[in-house]
C-alpha positions as CSV (number, residue, x, y, z in Angstrom):
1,X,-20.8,24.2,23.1
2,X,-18.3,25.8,21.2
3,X,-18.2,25.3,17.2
4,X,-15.0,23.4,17.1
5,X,-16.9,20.9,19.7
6,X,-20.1,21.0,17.5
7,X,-18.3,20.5,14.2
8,X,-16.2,17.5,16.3
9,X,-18.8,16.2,17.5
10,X,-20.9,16.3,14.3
11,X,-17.7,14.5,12.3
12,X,-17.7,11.8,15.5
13,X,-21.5,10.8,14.3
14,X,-20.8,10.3,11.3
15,X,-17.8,7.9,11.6
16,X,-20.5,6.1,14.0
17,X,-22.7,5.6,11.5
18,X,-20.4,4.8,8.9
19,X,-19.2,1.9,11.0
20,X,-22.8,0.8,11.8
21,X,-23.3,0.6,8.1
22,X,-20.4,-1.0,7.8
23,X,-20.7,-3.9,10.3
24,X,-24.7,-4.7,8.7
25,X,-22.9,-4.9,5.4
26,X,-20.8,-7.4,6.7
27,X,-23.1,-9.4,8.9
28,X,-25.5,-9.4,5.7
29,X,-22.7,-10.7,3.7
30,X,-21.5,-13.5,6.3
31,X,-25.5,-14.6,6.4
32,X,-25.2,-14.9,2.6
33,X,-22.7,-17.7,3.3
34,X,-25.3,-19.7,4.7
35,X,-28.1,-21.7,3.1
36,X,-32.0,-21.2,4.2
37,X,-31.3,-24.3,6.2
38,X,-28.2,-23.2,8.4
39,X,-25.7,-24.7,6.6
40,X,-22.8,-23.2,4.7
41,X,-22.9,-22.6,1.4
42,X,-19.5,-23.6,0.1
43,X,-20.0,-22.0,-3.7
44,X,-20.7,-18.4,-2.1
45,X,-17.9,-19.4,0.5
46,X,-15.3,-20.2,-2.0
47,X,-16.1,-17.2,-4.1
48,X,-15.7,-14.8,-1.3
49,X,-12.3,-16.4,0.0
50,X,-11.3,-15.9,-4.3
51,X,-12.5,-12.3,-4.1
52,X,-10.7,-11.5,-0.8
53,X,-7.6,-13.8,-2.5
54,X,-7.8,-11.5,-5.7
55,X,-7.7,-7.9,-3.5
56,X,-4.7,-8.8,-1.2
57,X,-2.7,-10.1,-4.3
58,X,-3.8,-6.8,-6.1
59,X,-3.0,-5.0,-3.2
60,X,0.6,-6.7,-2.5
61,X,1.8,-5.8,-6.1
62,X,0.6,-2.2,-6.2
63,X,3.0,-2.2,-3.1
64,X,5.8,-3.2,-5.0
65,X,5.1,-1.9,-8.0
66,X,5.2,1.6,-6.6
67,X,8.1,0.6,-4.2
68,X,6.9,0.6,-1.3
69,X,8.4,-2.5,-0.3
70,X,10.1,-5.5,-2.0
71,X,8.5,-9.3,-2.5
72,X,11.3,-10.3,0.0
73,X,9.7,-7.2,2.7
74,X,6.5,-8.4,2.2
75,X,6.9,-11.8,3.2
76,X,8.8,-11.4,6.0
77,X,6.3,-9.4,7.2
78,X,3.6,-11.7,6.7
79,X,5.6,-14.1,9.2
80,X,5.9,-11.6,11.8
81,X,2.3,-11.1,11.6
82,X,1.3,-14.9,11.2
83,X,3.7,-15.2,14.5
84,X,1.4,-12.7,16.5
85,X,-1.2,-15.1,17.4
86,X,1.6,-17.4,18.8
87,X,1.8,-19.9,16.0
88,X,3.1,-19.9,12.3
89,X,0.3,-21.6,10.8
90,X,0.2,-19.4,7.7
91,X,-3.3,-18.2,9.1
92,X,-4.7,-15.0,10.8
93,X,-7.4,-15.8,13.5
94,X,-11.1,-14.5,12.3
């Protein structure tokens, strides 16, 4: 195997096991929603929806404040994406 293989293949491993690390973070946090007994915790729910409400409006000004688009941009393309799953329901499928 040639080094530019090796060093390729080295760099693809360690995106795969960035990704596995990433996806037992995230089922550990999805279990965290849930009480010992199965059900949903709505506290822990509501508080991850407020956290994943506080980064996109974070991330939706520092997009505008830097000019990368306007409010105006923005929300039209939050319909065009709300349309994708067929339905403008002001929701993305999870």
């Amino acid at each position: 195997m040639g080094l530019i293989n090796w060093i390729f293949d080295i760099y693809q491993h360690s995106k795969i096991d960035e990704a596995r690390r990433e996806a037992a973070e995230a089922r550990a946090q999805v279990s965290m929603l849930h009480t010992s007994g199965g059900q949903v915790d709505v506290r822990r729910l509501e508080q991850a929806i407020g956290e994943l409400a506080l980064s996109v409006k974070t991330v939706q000004r520092t997009m505008v404040d830097k000019g990368l688009c306007t409010h105006e941009e923005f929300a039209t393309k939050l319909q065009q994406v709300d349309l994708e799953d067929g339905r403008a329901d002001g929701r993305s499928p999870v």
